[in-house]
PAMARPA-193471 format. One record per residue (C-alpha): residue in one letter; y, x, z; residue number from 1. Coordinates in nm, 4 decimals. Each point is the difference from the previous one (the first is absolute). Layout:
BEGIN
- res,v,u,w,n
- A,Y,X,Z,NUM
...
***
This chain:
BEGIN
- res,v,u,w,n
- X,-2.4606,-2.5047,-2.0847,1
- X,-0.0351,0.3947,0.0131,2
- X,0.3072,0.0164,-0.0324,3
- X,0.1261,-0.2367,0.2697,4
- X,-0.1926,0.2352,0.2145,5
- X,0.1340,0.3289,-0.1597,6
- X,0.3457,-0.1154,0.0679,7
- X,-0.0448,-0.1209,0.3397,8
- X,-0.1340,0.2975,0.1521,9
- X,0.2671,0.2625,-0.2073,10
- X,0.2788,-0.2281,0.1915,11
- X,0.1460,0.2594,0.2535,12
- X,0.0936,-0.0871,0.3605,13
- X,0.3204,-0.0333,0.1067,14
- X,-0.0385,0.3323,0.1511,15
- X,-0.0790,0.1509,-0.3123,16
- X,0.2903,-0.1445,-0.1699,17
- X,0.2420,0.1081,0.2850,18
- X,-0.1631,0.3255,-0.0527,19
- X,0.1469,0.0558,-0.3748,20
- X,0.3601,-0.0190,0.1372,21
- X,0.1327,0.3273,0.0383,22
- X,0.2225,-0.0696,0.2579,23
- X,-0.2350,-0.1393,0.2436,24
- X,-0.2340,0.3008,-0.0423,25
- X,0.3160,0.2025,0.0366,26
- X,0.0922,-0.1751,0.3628,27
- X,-0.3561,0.0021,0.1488,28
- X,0.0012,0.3623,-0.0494,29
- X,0.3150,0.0006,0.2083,30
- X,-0.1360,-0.2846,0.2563,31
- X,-0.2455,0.2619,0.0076,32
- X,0.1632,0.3153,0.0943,33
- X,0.1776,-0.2230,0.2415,34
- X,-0.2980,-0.1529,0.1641,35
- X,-0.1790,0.3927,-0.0284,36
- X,0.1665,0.1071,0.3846,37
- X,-0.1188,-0.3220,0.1506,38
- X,0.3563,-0.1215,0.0838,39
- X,0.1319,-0.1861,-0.2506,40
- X,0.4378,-0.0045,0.0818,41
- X,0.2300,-0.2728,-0.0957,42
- X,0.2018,0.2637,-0.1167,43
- X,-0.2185,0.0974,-0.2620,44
- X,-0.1226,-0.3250,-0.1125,45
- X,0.3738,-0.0240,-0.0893,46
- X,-0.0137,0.2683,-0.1610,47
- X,-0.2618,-0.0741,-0.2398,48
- X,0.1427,-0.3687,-0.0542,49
- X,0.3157,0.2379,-0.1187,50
- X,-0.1654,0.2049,-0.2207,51
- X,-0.0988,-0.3293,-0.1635,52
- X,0.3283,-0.1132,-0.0367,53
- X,0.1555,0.3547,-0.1103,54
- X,-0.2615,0.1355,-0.2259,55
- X,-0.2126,-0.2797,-0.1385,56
- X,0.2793,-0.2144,-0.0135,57
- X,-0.1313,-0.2912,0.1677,58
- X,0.2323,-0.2649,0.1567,59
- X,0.0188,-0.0137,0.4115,60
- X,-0.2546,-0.2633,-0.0165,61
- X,-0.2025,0.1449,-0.2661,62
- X,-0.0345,0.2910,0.2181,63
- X,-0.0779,-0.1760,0.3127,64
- X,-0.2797,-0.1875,-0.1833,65
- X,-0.1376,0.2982,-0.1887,66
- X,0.0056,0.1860,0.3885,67
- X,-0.2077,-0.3124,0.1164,68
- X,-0.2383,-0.0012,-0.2758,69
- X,-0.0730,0.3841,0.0663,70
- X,-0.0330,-0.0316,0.3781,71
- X,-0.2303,-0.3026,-0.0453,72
- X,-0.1908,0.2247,-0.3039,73
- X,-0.0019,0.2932,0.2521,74
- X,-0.2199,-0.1739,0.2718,75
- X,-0.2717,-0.0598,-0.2621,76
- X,0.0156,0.2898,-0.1566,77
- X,-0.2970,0.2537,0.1032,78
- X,0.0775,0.2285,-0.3380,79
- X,0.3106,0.1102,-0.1577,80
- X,-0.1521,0.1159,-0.3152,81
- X,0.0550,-0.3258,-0.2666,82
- X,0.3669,0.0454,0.0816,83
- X,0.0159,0.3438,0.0043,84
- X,-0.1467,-0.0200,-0.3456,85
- X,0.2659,-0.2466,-0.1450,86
- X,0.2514,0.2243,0.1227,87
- X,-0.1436,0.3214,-0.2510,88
- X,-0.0320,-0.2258,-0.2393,89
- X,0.3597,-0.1714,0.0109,90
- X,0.1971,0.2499,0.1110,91
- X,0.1710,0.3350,-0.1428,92
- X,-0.0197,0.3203,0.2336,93
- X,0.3441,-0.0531,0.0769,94
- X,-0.0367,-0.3352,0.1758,95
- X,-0.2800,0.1094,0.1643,96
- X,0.2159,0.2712,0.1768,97
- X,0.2081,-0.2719,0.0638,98
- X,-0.2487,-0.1668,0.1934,99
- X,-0.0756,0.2530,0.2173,100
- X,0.3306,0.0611,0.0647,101
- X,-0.0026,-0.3888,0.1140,102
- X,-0.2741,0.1152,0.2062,103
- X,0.1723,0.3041,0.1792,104
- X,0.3197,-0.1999,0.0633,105
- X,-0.2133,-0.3074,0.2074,106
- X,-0.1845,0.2912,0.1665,107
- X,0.3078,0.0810,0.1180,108
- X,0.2136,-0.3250,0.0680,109
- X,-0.1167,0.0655,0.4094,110
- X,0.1394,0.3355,-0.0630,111
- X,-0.3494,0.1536,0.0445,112
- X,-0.2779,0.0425,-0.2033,113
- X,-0.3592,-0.0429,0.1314,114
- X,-0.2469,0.2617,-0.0805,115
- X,-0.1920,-0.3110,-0.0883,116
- X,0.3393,-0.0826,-0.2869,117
- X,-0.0288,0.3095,-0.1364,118
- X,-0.3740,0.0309,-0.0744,119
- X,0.0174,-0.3926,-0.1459,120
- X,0.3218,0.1138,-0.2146,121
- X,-0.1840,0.3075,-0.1104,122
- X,-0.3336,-0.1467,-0.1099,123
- X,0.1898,-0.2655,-0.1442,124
- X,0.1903,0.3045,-0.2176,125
- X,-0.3480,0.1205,-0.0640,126
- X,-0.1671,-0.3082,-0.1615,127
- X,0.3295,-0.0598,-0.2155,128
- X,-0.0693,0.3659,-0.1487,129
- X,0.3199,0.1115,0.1372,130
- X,0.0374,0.3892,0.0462,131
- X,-0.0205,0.1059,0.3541,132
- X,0.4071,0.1457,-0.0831,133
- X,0.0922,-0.3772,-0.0860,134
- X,-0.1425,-0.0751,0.3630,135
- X,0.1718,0.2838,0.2046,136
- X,0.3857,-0.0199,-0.2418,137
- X,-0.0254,-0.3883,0.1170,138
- X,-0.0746,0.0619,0.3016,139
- X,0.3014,0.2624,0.0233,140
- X,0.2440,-0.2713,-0.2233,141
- X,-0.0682,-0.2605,0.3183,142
- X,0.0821,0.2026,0.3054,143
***
């Protein structure tokens, strides 16, 4: 009977379980830099369902889903820090740079970036334990 109970309340939400995908943690973080100048464009929601496609190698609809899932995710979200952390866990430096250079490239799919874009894409560079160089050469690479 303890054990019934032990096993019912380690059972994780299906938040929590969405949370130990990779690539959803890796497209709220981009939702989020999207979302950060209060105008959210189609043209970089399209952007973002690309990057799906071209770098996580996700099928059109795959992509669309997975942008769906993170927009939904987004509204609830009040902390970025559980997905944040999957990220250092899962990910090399490398495709963390790669991220951010995701980040800088929706920041500037309106061909401007916010002031509000840029201090979102460089805390986000911050709490991955990215060098402030890997911030300012991806910022360069995108322009």
């Amino acid at each position: 009977m303890i054990n019934f109970f032990k096993k019912l309340f380690k059972k994780k939400t299906n938040i929590e379980e969405k949370i130990s995908d990779t690539n959803l943690a890796c497209a709220l973080l981009l939702i989020e830099v999207s979302y950060s100048d209060f105008e959210v464009q189609n043209v970089e929601i399209e952007k973002i369902v690309n990057f799906f496609e071209s770098d996580f190698g996700l099928s059109k609809e795959k992509a669309i889903w997975l942008n769906n899932e993170a927009q939904k995710l987004h509204k609830d979200t009040n902390c970025l820090r559980r997905y944040i952390k999957l990220i250092n866990e899962k990910y090399t430096k490398k495709q963390k740079i790669n991220l951010i250079n995701m980040a800088w490239q929706i920041a500037r799919a309106d061909n401007f970036v916010d002031k509000y874009e840029e201090h979102r894409i460089r805390k986000l560079s911050e709490l991955l334990y990215l060098k402030h160089s890997d911030f300012i050469k991806e910022k360069i690479k995108t322009k």
